[in-house]
C-alpha positions as CSV (number, residue, x, y, z in Angstrom):
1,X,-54.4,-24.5,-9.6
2,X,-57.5,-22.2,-11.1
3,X,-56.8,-19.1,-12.9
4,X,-58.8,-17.6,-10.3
5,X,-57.0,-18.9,-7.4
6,X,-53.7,-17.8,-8.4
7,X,-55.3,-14.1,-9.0
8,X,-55.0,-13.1,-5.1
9,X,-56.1,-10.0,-3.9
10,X,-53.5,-7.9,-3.3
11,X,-52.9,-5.6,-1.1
12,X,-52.0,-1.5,-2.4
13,X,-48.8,-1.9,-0.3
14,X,-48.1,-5.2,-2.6
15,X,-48.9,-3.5,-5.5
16,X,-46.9,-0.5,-5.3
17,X,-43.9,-3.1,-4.6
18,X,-44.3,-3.6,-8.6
19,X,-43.7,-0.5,-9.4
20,X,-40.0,0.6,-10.1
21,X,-38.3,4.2,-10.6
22,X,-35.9,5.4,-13.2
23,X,-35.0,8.7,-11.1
24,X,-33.8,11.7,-12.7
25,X,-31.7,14.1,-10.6
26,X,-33.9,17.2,-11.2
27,X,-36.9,16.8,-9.4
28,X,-39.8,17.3,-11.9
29,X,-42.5,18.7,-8.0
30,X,-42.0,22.1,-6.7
31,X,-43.1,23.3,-3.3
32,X,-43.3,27.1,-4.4
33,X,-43.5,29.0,-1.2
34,X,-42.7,27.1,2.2
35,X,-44.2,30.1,4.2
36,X,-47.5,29.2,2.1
37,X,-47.5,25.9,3.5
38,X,-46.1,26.7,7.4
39,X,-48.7,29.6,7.3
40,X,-52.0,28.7,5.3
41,X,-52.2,25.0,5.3
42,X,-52.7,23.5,9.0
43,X,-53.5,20.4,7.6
44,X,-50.9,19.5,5.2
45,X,-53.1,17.6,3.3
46,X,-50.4,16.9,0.1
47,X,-49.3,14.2,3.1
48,X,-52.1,13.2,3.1
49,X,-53.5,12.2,-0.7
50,X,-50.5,11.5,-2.4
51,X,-50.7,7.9,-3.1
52,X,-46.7,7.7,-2.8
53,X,-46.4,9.9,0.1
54,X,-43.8,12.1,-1.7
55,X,-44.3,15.0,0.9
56,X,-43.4,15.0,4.2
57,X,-43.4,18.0,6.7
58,X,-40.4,18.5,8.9
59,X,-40.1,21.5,10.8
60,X,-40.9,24.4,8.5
61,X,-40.8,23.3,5.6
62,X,-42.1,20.3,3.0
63,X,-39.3,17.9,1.9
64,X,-40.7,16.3,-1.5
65,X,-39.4,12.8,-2.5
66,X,-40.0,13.1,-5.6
67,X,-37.9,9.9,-6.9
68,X,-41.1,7.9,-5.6
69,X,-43.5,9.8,-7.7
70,X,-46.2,7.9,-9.2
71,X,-47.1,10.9,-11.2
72,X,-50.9,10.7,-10.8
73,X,-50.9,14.1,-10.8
74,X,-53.2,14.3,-7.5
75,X,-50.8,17.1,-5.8
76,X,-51.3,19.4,-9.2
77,X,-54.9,19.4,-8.5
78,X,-54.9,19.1,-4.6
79,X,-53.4,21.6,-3.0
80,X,-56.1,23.8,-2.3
81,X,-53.4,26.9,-2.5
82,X,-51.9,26.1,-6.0
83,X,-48.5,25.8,-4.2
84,X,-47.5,22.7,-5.8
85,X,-45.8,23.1,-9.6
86,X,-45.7,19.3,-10.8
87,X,-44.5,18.9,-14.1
88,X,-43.5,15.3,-16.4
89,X,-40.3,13.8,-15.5
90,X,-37.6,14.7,-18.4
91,X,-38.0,12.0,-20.9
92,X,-36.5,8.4,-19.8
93,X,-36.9,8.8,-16.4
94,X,-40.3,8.5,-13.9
95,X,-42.0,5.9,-12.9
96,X,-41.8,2.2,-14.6
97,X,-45.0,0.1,-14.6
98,X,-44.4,-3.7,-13.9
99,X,-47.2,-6.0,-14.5
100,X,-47.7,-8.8,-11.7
């Protein structure tokens, strides 16, 4: 086979399959205020850009997965109230690149 044959295109789905976690038990994202989010933010939108769709609203408030974390960083800069503290994973643990 060609080099470039074997090179499919893959899908993000497929690539985010290569991607494995080293989890800490202290998550390393904060929701600050829940009432921020259930009163200021109709739109939710951290469920929306995160790439790893870490955040999820249930009811009242936003549960954050944070073990999936691909720490981009897009939810420190996103949220268009500041209500999101995200900080590095304690060293050792986060996200573990595979190459593939």
């Amino acid at each position: 086979m060609e080099g470039d044959e074997m090179m499919k295109a893959q899908t993000i789905e497929e690539k985010q399959y290569l991607v494995r976690f080293n989890a800490d038990t202290k998550s390393h994202l904060h929701v600050l205020d829940d009432n921020i989010c259930l009163t200021k933010c109709p739109d939710k939108i951290c469920t929306i850009f995160c790439p790893a769709a870490v955040y999820k609203w249930e009811d009242i408030r936003m549960h954050v997965g944070y073990e999936g974390c691909h720490e981009c960083g897009s939810c420190r800069i996103g949220c268009p109230h500041e209500n999101i503290r995200w900080e590095y994973p304690r060293g050792g643990h986060g996200i573990v690149f595979r190459l593939g």
